[in-house]
C-alpha positions as CSV (number, residue, x, y, z in Angstrom):
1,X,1.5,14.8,-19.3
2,X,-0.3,13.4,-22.5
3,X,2.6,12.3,-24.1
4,X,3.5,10.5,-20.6
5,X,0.6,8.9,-20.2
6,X,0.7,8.0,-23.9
7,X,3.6,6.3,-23.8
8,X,2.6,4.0,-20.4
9,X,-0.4,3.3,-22.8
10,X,2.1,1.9,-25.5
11,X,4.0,-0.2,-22.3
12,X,0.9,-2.0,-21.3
13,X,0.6,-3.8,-24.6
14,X,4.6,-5.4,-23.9
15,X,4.7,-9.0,-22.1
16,X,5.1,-8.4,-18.4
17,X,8.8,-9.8,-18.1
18,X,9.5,-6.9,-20.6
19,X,7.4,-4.4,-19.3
20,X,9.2,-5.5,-15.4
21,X,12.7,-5.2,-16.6
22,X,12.2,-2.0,-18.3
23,X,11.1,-0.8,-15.0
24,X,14.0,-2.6,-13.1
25,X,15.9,-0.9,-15.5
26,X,14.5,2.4,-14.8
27,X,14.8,1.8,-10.6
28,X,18.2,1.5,-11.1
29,X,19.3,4.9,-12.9
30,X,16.6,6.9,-10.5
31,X,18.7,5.4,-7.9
32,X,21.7,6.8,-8.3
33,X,20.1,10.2,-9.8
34,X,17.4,10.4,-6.7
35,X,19.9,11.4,-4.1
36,X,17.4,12.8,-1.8
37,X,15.0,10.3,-1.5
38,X,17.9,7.5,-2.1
39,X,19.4,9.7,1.6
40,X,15.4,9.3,3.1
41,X,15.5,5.2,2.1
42,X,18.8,4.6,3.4
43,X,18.0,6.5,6.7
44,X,14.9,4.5,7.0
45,X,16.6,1.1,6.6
46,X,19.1,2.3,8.9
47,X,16.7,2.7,11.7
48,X,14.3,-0.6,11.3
49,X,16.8,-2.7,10.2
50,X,20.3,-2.3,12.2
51,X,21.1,-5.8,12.1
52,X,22.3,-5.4,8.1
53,X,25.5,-4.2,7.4
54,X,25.6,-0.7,5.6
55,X,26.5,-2.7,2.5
56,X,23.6,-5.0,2.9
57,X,21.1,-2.0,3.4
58,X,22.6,-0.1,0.3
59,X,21.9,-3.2,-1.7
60,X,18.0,-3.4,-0.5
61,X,17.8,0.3,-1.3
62,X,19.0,-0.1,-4.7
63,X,16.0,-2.9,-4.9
64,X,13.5,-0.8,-3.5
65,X,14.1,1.6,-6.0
66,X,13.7,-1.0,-9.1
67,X,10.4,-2.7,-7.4
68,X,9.2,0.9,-7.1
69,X,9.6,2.5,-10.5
70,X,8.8,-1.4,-11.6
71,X,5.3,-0.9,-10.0
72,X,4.9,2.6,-11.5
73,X,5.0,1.0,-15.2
74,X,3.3,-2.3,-14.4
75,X,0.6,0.0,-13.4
76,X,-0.1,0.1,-17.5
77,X,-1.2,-3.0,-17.2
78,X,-3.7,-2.3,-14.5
79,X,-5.4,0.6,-15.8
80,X,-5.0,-0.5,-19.4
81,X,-4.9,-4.2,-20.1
82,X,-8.2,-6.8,-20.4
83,X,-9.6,-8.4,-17.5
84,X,-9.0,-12.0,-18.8
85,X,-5.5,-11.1,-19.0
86,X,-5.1,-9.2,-15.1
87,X,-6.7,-12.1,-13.8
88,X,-4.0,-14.4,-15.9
89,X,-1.4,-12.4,-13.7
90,X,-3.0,-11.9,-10.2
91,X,-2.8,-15.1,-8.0
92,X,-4.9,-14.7,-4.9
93,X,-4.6,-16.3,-1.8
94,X,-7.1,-16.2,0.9
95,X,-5.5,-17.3,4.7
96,X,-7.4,-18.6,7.1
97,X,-5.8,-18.4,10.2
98,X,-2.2,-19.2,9.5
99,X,-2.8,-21.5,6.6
100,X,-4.1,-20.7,3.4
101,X,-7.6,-21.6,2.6
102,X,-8.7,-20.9,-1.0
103,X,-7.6,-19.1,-4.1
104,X,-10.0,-16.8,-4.8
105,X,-11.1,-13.1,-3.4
106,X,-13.2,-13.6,0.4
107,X,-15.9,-11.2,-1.7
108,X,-18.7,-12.9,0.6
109,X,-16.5,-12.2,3.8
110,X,-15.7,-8.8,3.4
111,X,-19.2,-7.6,2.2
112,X,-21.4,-9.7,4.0
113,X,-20.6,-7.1,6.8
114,X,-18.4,-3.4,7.7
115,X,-15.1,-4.5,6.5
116,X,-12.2,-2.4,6.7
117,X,-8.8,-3.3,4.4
118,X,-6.4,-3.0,5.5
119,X,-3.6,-2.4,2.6
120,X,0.3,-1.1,3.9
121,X,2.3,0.8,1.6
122,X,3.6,-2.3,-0.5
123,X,4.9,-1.1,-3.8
124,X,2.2,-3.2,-5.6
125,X,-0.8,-2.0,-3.0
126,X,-2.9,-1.2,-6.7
127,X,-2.9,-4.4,-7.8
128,X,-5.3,-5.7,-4.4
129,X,-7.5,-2.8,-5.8
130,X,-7.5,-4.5,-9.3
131,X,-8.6,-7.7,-7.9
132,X,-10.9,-6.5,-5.5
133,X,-12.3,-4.4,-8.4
134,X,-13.0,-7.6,-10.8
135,X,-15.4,-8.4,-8.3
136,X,-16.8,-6.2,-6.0
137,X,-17.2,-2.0,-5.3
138,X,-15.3,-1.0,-2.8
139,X,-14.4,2.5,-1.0
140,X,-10.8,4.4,-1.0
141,X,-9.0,7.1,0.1
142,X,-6.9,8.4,-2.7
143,X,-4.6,12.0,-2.8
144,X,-6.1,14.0,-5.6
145,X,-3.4,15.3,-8.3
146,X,-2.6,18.5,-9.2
147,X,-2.7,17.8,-13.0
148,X,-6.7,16.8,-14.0
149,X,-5.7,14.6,-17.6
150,X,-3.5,12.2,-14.8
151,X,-6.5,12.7,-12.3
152,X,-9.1,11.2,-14.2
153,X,-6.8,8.4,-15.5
154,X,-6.2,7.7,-12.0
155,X,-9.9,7.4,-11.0
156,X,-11.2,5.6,-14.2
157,X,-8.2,3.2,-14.2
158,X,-9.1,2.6,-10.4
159,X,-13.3,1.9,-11.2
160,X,-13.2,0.5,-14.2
161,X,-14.4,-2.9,-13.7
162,X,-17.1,-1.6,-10.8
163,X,-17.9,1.6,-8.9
164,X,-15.5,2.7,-6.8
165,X,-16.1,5.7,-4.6
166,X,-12.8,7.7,-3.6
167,X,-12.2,9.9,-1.1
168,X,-10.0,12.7,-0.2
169,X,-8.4,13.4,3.1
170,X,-10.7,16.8,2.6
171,X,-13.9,14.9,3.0
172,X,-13.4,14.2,6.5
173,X,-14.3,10.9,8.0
174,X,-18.4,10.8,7.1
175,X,-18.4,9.5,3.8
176,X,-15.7,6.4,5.2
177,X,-18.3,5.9,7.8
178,X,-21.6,5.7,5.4
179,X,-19.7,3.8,3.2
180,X,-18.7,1.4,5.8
181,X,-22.6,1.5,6.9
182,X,-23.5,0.2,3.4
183,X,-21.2,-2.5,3.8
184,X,-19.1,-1.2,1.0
185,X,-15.0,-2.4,1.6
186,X,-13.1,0.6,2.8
187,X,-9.1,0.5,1.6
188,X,-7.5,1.8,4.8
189,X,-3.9,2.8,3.8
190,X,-2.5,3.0,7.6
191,X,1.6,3.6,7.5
192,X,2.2,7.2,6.2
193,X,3.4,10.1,8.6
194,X,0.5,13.2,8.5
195,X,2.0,14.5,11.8
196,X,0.8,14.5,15.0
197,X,-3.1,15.1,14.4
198,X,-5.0,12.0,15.4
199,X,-1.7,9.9,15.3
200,X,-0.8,7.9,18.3
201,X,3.1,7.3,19.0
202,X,3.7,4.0,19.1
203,X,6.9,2.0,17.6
204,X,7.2,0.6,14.2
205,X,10.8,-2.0,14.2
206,X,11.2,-0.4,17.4
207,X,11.2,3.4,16.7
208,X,8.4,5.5,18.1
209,X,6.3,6.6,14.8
210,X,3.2,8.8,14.6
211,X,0.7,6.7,13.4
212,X,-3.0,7.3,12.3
213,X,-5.1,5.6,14.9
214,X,-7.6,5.9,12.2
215,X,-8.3,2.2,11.5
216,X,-8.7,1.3,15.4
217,X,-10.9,4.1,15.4
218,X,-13.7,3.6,12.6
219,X,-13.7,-0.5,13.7
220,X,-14.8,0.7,17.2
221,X,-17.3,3.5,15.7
222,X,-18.6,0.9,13.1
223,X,-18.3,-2.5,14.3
224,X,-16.4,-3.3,11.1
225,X,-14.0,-5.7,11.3
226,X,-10.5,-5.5,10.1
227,X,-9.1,-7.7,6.8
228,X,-5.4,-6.7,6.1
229,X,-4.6,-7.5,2.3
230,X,-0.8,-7.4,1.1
231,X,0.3,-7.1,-2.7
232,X,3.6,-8.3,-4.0
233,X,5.5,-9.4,-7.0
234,X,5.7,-13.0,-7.9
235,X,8.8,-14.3,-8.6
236,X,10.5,-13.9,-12.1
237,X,8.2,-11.2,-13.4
238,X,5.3,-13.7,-13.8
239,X,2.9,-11.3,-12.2
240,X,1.7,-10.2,-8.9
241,X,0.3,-12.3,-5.4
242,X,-2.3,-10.8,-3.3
243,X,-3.2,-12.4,0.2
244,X,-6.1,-11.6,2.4
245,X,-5.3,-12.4,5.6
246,X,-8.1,-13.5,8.1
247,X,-10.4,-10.7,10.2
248,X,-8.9,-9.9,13.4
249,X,-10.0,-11.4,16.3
250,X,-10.7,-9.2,19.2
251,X,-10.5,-5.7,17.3
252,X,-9.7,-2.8,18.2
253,X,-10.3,-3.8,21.8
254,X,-11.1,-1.2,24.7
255,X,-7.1,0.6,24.1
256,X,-7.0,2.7,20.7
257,X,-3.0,3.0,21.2
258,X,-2.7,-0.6,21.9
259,X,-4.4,-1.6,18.7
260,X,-2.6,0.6,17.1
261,X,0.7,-0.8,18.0
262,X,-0.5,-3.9,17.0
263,X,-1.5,-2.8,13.8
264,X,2.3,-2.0,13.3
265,X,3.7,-4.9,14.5
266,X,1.2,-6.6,11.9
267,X,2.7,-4.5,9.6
268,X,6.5,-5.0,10.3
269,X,6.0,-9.0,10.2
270,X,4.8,-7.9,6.5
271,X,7.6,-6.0,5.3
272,X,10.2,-8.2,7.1
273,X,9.2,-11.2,4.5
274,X,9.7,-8.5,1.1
275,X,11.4,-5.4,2.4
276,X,12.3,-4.7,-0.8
277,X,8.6,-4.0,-1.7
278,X,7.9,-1.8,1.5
279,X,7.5,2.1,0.8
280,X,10.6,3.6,1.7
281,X,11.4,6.6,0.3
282,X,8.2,7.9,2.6
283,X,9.5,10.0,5.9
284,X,8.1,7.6,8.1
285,X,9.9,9.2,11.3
286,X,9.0,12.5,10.2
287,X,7.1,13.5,13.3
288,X,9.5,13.1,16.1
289,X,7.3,13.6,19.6
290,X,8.9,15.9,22.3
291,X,10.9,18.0,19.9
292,X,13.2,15.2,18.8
293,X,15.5,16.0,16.4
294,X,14.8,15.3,12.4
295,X,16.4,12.0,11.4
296,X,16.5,13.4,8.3
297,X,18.1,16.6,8.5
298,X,18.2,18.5,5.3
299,X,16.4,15.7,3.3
300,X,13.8,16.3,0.9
């Protein structure tokens, strides 16, 4: 793991566009070596997007799998690089409404009171953490690894601008909540199947998914509102775009399951305009309610 994390040391110090191609380059082999998880991304794209041509889906898969292992080594860059040169390569866009209104992070807006981020499964979802951490402390959930050397390059690389407090799934829901209370951003990672515990059903591109009601839930219990955030590759290797999207109005409303489901469908509009960039080697349709079959059958 030394020599690993040695090496992605040495990449950050390349140009992006070489650094980016490397890790196109990379996508590409694990794509046709990955059968497994190339079988999980293809049955994914299969079920939310029928309307491409087995062809068309087997070409977005190969992409997936280049943006992915691109994201892994770009993450040098984050952990590694100077600020002056991250903020070179992050352009941030601030919407208001449907039309963007600044260029720079809403830090006053999303501390000023409970604020909840809320940050899909994008490939390049560290990169809004980057930002974010250039300016401001914020509050995370992250999955603790197995090997402590990668661990605590994880954490630093994650707070090393400001403090960041992470969280395991472990900790339960009580330090998200005094977090929240001390107006300290909370990165709420929404789109990932943990089964059926506190998940509500509800469809994602028109498939039933079990989905953490988590986010409607802690808005209601806090009052905080809700700020989705999406990270994705600018064109030509030039660097990465991060948009915070405007609070939503009117949530989570009265009906957890509703808001839920809108959550998703928030989510799908997202994925729909860089599908390549979406998560999809994840189960998402692990958890099948009334003893549906597996979609997946003997995938790992």
């Amino acid at each position: 793991m030394r020599l690993l994390l040695g090496f992605m040391w040495l990449l950050h110090w390349l140009p992006l566009p070489v650094l980016g191609r490397f890790g196109t380059a990379v996508g590409s082999l694990l794509f046709i070596i990955m059968k497994p998880r190339r079988d999980i991304t293809l049955v994914n794209l299969r079920l939310c997007l029928p309307e491409l041509s087995e062809a068309e889906r087997t070409a977005l898969a190969r992409r997936h799998f280049q943006s992915y292992a691109r994201s892994v080594f770009e993450r040098s860059i984050l952990w590694w690089a100077s600020e002056r040169r991250l903020q070179r390569l992050i352009k941030v866009v601030s919407y208001d409404g449907a039309h963007p209104a600044s260029a720079g992070i809403p830090v006053a807006a999303m501390t000023g009171q409970p604020t909840i981020l809320l940050c899909p499964h994008f490939v390049c979802l560290d990169v809004a953490g980057a930002a974010i951490a250039m300016q401001a402390s914020a509050s995370s959930m992250y999955v603790q690894q197995k090997n402590a050397v990668f661990d605590k390059v994880l954490r630093d690389g994650r707070a090393r601008f400001k403090p960041v407090r992470l969280f395991t799934r472990l900790d339960g829901i009580k330090p998200i909540l005094r977090a929240l209370k001390e107006k300290l951003p909370y990165f709420m990672l929404p789109d990932m199947d943990f089964g059926e515990k506190d998940a509500e059903f509800v469809p994602f591109f028109g498939v039933q998914a079990a989905t953490l009601s988590a986010t409607a839930r802690i808005a209601a219990a806090t009052g905080a509102q809700v700020m989705p955030v999406i990270s994705t590759f600018l064109p030509d290797y030039q660097g990465w775009q991060v948009k915070f999207y405007a609070p939503w109005d009117n949530y989570p409303g009265p009906d957890m399951v509703e808001a839920t489901r809108r959550m998703n469908a928030f989510i799908e509009e997202r994925v729909r305009e860089a599908p390549a960039e979406y998560f999809w080697t994840h189960k998402r349709f692990k958890t099948r309610p009334n003893g549906e079959p597996s979609f997946y059958g003997k995938a790992r």
